[in-house]
N, C-alpha and C positions, 0 to 999 in steps of 0.2 A: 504493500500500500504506500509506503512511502518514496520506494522508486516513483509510483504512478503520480504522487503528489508533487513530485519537485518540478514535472512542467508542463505548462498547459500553452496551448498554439491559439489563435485567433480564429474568433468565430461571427461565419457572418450569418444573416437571417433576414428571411423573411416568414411572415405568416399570420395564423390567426386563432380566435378562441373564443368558444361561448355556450351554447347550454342545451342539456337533452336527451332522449331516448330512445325514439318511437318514429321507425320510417313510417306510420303511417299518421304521425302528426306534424308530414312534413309541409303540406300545404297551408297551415298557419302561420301565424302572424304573432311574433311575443307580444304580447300583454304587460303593461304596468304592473298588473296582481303576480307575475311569473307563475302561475299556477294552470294556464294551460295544461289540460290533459284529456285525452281522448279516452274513449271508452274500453280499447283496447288497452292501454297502459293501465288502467284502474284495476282489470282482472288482472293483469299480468303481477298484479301486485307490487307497481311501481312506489307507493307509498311504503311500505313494509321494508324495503330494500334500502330505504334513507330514512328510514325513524331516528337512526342516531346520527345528533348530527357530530359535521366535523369539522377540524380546523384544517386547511388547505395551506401551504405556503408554493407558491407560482414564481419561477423568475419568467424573466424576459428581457433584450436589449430594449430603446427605444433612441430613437430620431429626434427630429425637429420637433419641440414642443414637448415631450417627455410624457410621461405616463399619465397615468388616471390618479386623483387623487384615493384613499381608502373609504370616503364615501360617494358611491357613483352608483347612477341607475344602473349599469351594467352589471354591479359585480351584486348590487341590492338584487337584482331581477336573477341573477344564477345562483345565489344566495338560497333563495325563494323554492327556487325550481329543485334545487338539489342537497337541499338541508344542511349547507353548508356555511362554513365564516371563509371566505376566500381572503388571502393576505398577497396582493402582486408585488414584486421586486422590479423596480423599472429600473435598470442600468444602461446608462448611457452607451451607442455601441466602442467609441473610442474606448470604453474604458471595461469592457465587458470581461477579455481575457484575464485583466488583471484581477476582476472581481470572483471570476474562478477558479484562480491562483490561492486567493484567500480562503475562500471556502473548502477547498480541499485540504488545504493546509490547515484548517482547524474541521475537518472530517463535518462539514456541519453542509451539507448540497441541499437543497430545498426538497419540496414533495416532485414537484416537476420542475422538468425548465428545458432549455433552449441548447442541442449542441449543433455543430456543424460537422458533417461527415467526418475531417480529417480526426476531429478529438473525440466523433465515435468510435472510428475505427482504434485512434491509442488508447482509448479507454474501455470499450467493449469488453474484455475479458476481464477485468481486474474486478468484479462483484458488485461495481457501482450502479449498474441501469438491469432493472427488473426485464426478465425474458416473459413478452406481452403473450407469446404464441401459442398458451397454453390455454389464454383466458379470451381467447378472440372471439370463440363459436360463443358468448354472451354479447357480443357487442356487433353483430350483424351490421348494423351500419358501416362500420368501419372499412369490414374487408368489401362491402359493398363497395363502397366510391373509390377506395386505394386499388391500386393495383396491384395482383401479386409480386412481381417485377421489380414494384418499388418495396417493398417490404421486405426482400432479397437483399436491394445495397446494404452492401457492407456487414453482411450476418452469413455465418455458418449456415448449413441448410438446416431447415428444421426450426431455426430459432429466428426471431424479432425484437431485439434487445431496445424498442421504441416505437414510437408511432411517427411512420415518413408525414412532414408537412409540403403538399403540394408543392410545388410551382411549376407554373406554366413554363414550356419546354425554350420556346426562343419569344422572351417574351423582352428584351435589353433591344430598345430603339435608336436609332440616330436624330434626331428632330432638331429642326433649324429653323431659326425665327424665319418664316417667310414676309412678313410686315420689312422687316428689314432687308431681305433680296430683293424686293419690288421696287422698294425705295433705293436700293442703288442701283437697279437695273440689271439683277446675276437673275442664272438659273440654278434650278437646284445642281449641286456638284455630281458628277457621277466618278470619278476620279479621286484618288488622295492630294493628287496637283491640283485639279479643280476645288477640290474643298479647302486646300491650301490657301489659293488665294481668295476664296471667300471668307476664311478665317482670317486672311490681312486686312482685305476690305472692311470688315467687318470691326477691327481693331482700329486702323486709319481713316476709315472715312464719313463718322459720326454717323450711325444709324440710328442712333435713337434724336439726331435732332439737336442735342442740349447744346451746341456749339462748343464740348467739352472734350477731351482726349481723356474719355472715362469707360471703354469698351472692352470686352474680350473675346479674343477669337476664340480660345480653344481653354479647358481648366480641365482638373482633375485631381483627386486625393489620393493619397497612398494609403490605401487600408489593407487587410490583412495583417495585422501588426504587424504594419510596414516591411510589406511584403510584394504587393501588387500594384498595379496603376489602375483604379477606379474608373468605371466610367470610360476608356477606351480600347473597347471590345472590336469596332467597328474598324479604330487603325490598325489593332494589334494583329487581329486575321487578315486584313488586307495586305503586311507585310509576310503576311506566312508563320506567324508564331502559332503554337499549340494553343488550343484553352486548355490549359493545365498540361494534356498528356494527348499526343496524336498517336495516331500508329502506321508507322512505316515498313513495310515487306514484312509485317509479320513481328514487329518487334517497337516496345511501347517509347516515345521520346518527348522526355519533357521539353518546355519552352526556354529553360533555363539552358540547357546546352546548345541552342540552332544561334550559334554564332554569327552566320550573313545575315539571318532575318530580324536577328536581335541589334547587330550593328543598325540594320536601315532603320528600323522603327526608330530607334533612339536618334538617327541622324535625323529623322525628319523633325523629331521632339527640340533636335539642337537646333537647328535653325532657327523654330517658331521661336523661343525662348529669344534669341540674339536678336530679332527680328520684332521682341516685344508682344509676339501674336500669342503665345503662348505666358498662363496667370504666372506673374511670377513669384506667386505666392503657392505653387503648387504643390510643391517638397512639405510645408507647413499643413495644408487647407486640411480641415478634418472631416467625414466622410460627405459631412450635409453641404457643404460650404459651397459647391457647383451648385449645389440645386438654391441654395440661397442667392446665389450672386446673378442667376435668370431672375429671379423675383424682383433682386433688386433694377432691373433693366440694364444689367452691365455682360451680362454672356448670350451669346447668341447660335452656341452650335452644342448641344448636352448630347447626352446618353440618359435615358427615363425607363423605365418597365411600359408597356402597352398600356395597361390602364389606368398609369397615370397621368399620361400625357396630357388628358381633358377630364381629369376626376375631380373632386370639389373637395380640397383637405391634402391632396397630393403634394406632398415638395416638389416643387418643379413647375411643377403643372401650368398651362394655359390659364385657367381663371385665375389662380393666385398672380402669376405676372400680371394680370387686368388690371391687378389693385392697382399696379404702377403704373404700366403703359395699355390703357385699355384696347386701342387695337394691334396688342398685339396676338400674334398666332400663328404656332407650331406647327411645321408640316415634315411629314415623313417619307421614305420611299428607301428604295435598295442602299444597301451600305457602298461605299465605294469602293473602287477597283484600286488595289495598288500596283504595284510596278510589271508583275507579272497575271493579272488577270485575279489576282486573288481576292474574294472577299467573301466575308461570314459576319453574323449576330451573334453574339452572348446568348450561348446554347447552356442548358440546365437541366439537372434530374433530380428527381425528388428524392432527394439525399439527406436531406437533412432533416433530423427527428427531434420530437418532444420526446424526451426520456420521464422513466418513473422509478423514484430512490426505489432500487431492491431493499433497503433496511426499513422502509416506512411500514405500517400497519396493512396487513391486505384489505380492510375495510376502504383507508384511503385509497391504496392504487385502485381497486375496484370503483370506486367513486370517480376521482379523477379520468377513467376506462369512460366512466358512461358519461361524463361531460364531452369528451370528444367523440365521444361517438355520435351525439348529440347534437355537435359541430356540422359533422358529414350528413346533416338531415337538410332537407331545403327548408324548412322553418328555422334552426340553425343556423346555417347560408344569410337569411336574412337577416334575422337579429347582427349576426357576425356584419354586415355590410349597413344596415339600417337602423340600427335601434333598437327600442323598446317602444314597440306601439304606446300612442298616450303623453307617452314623452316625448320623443325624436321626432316623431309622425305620427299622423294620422288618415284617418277612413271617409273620403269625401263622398258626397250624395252622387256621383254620378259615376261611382265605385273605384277612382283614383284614388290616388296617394299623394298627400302634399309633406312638405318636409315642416318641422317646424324651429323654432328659433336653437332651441338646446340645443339641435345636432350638431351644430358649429360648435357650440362653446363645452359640450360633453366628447366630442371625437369619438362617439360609441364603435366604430370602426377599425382603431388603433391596435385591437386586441387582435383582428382578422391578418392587419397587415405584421405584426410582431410575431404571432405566437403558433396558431393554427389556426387552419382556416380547409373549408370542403374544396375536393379536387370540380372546381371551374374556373375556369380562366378568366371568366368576367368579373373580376374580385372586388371592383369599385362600383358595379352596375346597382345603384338603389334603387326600391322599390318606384320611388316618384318620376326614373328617367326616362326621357324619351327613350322608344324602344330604336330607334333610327343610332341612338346611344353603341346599342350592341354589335349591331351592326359595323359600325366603323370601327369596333376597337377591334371584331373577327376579322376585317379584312387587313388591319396588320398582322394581326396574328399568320393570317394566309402567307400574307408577302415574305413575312420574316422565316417562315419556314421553309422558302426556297432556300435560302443560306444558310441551314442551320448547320452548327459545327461542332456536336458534340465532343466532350471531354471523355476520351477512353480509358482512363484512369479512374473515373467514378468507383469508388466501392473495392479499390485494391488496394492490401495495405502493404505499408513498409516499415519494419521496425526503425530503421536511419531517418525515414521522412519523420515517424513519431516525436524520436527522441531530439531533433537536428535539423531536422526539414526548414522550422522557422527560424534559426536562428543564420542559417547557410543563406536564406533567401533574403534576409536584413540583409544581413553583409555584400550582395550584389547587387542589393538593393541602391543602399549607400557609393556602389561606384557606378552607380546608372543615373544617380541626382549629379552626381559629382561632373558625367559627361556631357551631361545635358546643359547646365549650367555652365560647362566652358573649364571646367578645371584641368578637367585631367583629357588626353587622346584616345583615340580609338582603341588604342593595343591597352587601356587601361582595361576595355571590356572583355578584351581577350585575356587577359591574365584574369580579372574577376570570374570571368567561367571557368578560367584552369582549376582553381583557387576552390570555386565552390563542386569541383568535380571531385578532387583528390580530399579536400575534408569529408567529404562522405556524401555527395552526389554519386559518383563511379557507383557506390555502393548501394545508393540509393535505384540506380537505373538497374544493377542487378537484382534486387530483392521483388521490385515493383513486375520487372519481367519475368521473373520465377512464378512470380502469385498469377498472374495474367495467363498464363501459359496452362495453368490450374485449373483454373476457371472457364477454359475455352472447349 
């Protein structure tokens, strides 16, 4: 236990949470009272199952705006529903690794909470996360909406050491202010050189107006504890890099070793930066700070998830930019081509799981079981995206749905996009939106799926990536700011890959390819 405790790697998330039992009370609407229940729950003797109640502790990361406070309709209404005292841990994501450095360091991990593939996979055998696979055929929903496939990553056969939280497979957008191409007269880029110089123009030649030199082409964060470049998906495949792990004649190779593709990408990063086109605050920015600096009407070329691009609460998003520049408006389309024909979207697999402390009482994990399972119900769905009827919304006379003032200022949604959330794609679509809504966010979904570029590494572990993984990918990290920036030369990069080959990448490509090889 104590080998396991001394390191913990960074964890990203997305997803969602919220309350329930009964596929067949999925066509509801939560209620204020949280006491919905069908006729069929009643026999099944849904009340008898929660007579006792319980105290729940939840973590989760959070974004822009931060969690819910401890008294919220949300957690009052799941409360209600499932006889419980719900207590959420909202951790900021910058800081999230570190906070489960702590916790494991003093053996104290919540009832559930939030991992990401890499620190299941280093954590999986060591006793910490409850094997779900035993207790599933109770919670029918569940294996309903999941797929078996996903419930696979990263687990021996037989076993389910968590519950996968969806996300949509190529669901990482490219979106460019189009308010701003009009007004200077560009088309959308289809090229890494074409979007190049619309990231110049876009820096030099005042788009939003203010007569200011207050623009940005191109931003991005280093997340992963500082490990990855945030938010560009769209250059990194265009130059030929892996997302995460490609596979070549039969043999798996991370991004970290493709030496030419990694030079170009970083040269085109060096240019932007010398050229001013790129934030030069990018080495610093922390994860939200792109998506904050479009609102502020100062970036005009991101990377967004699909349904946030026009969601109402979204970072990023179209309507929140409105507050500043009201016509402004996001338009999307193929990622662009780099030097040799290459381009791909930020591709994803439902990889990352709410876990349940194996030490906690089986009462709770079985509780905590039928809250998400609950989740995966289309009444579920809703509450998770819309509210609490009563509060959030309401039932108009001509049998619409109109939104009502709390939903802005309660974010009852925050829990869908943090924690878990039912496998659809439409994850921001509420009840009151046009249906015309859905629509457009499916046909990105369509487009984005011609370039999708899965990572083939998903769910394969490596003891050296475990133990070494992040702290080998800092350290290349640190000569990739260094080159971009203008410090160090080219052959800087090339010695940083030697560098992170011989401390225990070499090592790592063999173990990664052993398991693979397994598995096939």
């Amino acid at each position: 236990m104590k080998k396991w405790m001394k390191s913990t790697t960074a964890l990203a998330l997305t997803a969602s949470l919220i309350a329930g039992c009964s596929s067949q009370d999925a066509a509801k609407s939560p209620t204020a009272g949280g006491n919905s229940m069908s006729a069929s729950q009643a026999s099944a003797g849904v009340d008898d199952k929660f007579k006792d109640k319980l105290s729940l502790n939840l973590m989760s990361i959070t974004y822009e705006g931060g969690g819910w406070p401890d008294k919220h309709p949300m957690i009052d209404y799941l409360n209600k529903k499932f006889n419980v005292d719900l207590k959420f841990q909202w951790v900021p994501t910058d800081t999230y690794k570190e906070k489960l450095g702590v916790l494991a360091a003093s053996n104290s991990f919540p009832d559930a909470f939030f991992v990401d593939i890499n620190d299941f996979l280093k954590w999986r055998d060591k006793g910490v996360f409850l094997d779900v696979q035993p207790l599933l055929a109770n919670f029918p929903n569940l294996t309903k909406d999941i797929k078996p496939e996903a419930f696979a990553i990263g687990n021996p056969i037989g076993k389910a050491y968590g519950v996968p939280i969806y996300t949509p497979e190529t669901r990482d957008t490219l979106v460019i202010r189009k308010d701003w191409l009009d007004k200077l007269g560009l088309k959308y880029p289809t090229t890494t050189e074409e979007l190049y110089n619309v990231a110049k123009a876009f820096t030099k030649n005042d788009p939003d107006g203010n007569g200011k030199d207050d623009t940005i082409g191109f931003s991005t964060a280093i997340s992963g504890g500082g490990t990855t470049f945030d938010r560009f998906d769209y250059l990194k495949f265009a130059f030929g890099l892996a997302n995460g792990w490609k596979e070549v004649n039969g043999t798996l190779v991370p991004w970290q070793s493709q030496n030419k593709e990694l030079k170009d990408f970083l040269g085109y990063l060096r240019r932007a930066y010398a050229e001013g086109i790129l934030d030069k605050d990018f080495a610093v920015n922390k994860n939200n700070d792109p998506s904050v600096k479009t609102e502020a009407n100062k970036l005009g070329i991101h990377q967004l998830v699909a349904t946030a691009i026009y969601a109402e609460g979204s970072s990023g998003s179209e309507l929140n930019i409105k507050k500043t520049a009201p016509n402004a408006q996001w338009i999307t389309g193929a990622p662009p081509k780099g030097p040799t024909g290459l381009q791909g979207v930020g591709t994803s697999a439902s990889s990352n799981k709410v876990v349940i402390n194996a030490k906690i009482d089986k009462n709770k994990q079985e509780r905590i079981l039928a809250i998400l399972d609950y989740l995966a119900t289309d009444e579920g769905d809703n509450l998770n995206k819309s509210g609490v009827e009563g509060i959030h919304y309401k039932k108009t006379a001509d049998n619409k749905y109109e939104k009502l003032d709390a939903f802005d200022k309660d974010r009852p949604f925050i829990i869908g996009f943090w924690f878990f959330r039912k496998s659809n794609p439409l994850t921001t679509n509420r009840l009151w939106d046009d249906p015309a809504y859905a629509k457009r966010i499916n046909a990105i979904f369509d487009e984005n799926a011609k370039y999708a570029n899965p990572n083939k590494g998903v769910g394969v572990f490596s003891e050296t990536a475990a133990k070494s993984g992040t702290s080998l990918d800092q350290k290349l990290m640190s000569e990739m700011v260094k080159y971009i920036i203008g410090e160090i030369p080219a052959e800087g990069i090339d010695k940083g890959i030697d560098d992170w080959k011989k401390n225990g990448g070499d090592k790592m490509i063999e173990e990664m390819n052993a398991a693979y090889k397994l598995m096939k």
